[in-house]
C-alpha positions as CSV (number, residue, x, y, z in Angstrom):
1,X,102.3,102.8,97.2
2,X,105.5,101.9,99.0
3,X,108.6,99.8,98.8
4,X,109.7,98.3,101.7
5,X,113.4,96.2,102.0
6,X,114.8,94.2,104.9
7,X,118.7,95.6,104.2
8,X,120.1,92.4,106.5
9,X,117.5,89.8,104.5
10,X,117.7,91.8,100.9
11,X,114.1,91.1,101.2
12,X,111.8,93.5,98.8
13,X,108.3,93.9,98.6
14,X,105.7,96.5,97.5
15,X,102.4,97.2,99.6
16,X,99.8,99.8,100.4
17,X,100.2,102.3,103.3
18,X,97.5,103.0,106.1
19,X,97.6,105.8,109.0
20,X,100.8,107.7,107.7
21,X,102.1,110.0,110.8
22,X,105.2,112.0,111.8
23,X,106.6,109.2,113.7
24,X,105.7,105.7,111.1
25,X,102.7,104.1,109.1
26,X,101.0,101.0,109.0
27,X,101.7,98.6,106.3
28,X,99.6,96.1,104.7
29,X,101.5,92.9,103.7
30,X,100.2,89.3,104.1
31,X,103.9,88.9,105.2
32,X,105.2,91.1,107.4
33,X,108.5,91.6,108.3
34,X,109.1,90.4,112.1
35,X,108.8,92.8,114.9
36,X,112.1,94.4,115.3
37,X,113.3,94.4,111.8
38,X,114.9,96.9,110.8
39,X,113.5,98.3,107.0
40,X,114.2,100.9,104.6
41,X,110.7,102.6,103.3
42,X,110.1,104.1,100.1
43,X,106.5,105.8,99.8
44,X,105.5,107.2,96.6
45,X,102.3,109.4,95.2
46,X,102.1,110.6,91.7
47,X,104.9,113.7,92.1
48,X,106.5,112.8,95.3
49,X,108.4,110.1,97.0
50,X,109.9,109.7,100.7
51,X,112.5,107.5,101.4
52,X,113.8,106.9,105.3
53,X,115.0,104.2,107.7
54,X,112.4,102.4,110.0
55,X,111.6,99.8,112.5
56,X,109.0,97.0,112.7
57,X,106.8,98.0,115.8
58,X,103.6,96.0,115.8
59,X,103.3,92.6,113.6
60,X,100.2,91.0,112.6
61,X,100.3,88.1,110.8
62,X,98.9,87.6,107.2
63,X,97.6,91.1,107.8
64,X,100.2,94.1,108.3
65,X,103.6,95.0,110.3
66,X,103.3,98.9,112.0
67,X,106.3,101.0,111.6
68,X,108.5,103.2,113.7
69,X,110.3,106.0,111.1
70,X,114.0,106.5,112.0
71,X,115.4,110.0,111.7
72,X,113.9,111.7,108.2
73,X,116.2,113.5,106.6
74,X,114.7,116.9,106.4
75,X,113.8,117.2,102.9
76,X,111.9,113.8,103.5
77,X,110.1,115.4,106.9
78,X,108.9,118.3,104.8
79,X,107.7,116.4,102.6
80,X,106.1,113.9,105.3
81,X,104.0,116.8,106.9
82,X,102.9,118.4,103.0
83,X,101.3,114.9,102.6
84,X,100.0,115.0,106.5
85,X,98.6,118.8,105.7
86,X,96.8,118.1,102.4
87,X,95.2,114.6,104.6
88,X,94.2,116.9,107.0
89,X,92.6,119.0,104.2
90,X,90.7,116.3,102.7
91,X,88.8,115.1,106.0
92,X,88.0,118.5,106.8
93,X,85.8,118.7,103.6
């Protein structure tokens, strides 16, 4: 699950995230945010959460906006590539 808000807009909404990597995600909203916005993202899983500054990349409309992650602060980036490890875990099996 993730938060996503447009800081210039105050604009909130909650969605589902797809292809998580290093650099950004894909986001499922049947309104996106327009490319170049910029976005503050909040993913969450049961015990964890990650919280960093991104940029709309791609925009589809009534399907999905891609992201670009900003800098991660470094607590957030080890917690980015736990989740990225334990994916790469589950496909191997």
């Amino acid at each position: 699950m993730a938060e996503i808000t447009d800081e210039q807009e105050n604009a909130r909404t909650s969605s589902q995230v797809s292809d998580l990597s290093l650099n950004g995600c894909y986001v499922e909203l049947m309104n996106p945010f327009p490319y170049g916005t910029n976005v503050l993202i909040e993913i969450y899983t049961e015990m964890e959460f990650l919280e960093t500054r991104a940029t709309v990349a791609r925009f589809e409309a009534k399907q999905g906006m891609g992201l670009t992650f900003d800098e991660i602060s470094p607590h957030f980036a080890s917690v980015l590539s736990k989740w990225l490890r334990q994916a790469r875990g589950r496909k191997a099996n």
